[in-house]
C-alpha positions in Angstrom: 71.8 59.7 114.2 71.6 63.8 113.8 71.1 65.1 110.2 73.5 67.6 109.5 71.4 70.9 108.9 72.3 72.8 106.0 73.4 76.3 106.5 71.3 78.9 105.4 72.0 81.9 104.2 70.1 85.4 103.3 71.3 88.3 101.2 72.4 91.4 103.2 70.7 93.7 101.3 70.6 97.6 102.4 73.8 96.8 104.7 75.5 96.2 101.5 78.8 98.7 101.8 78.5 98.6 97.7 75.1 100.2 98.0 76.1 103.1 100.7 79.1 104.0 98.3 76.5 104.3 95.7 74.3 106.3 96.7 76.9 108.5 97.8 78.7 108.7 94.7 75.4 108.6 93.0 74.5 111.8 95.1 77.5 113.8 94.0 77.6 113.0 90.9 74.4 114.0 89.7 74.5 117.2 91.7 77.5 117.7 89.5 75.8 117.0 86.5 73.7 119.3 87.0 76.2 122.1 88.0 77.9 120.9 84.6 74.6 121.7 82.7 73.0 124.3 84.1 76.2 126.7 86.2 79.1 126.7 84.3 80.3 129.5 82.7 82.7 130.2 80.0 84.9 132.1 82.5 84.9 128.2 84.9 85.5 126.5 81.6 88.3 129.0 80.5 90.1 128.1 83.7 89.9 124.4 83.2 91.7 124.5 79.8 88.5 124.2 78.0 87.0 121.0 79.6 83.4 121.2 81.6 85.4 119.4 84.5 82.1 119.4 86.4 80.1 117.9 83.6 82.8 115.2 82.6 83.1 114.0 86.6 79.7 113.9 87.4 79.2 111.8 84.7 81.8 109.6 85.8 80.9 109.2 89.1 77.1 108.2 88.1 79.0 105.1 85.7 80.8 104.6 88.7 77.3 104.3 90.9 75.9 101.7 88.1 78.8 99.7 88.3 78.9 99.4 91.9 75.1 98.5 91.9 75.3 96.4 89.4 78.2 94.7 91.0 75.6 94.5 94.3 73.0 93.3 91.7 75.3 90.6 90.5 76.9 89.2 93.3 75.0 90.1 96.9 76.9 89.2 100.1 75.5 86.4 101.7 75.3 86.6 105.7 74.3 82.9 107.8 71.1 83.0 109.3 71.2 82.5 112.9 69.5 79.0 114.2 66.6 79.9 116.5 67.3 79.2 120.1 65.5 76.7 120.4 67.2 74.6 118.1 
């Protein structure tokens, strides 16, 4: 009588959607960051109603990029393994 083979599984790793939307957000929001720190001016902030709107997104988007990845980190998608042919 055939043993049932268990299925196996591996993590998906870089193919992870989580991890693409990371890095993208993670992209943006430090380059806003940055634009928050080091090129605003009091005219950009004037026009904002007094809120460094670049600083204050940026910043969100990078808690946004560590909760994705640790949301990756977490709980990785788990894709079967394909049996080899010969099996």
């Amino acid at each position: 009588m055939a043993t049932p083979t268990p299925n196996r599984t591996r993590r998906a790793g870089a193919f992870d959607i989580r991890l693409v939307i990371a890095l993208l957000t993670g992209v943006y929001g430090i380059v806003l960051t940055v634009m928050g720190i080091g090129f605003t001016d009091d005219a950009d902030i004037a026009k904002s109603g007094g809120i460094n709107i670049n600083l204050w997104g940026g910043i969100g988007m990078l808690v946004f990029t560590a909760l994705f990845v640790l949301w990756a980190l977490v709980r990785p998608l788990r894709v079967p393994e394909e049996p080899p042919a010969g099996e």
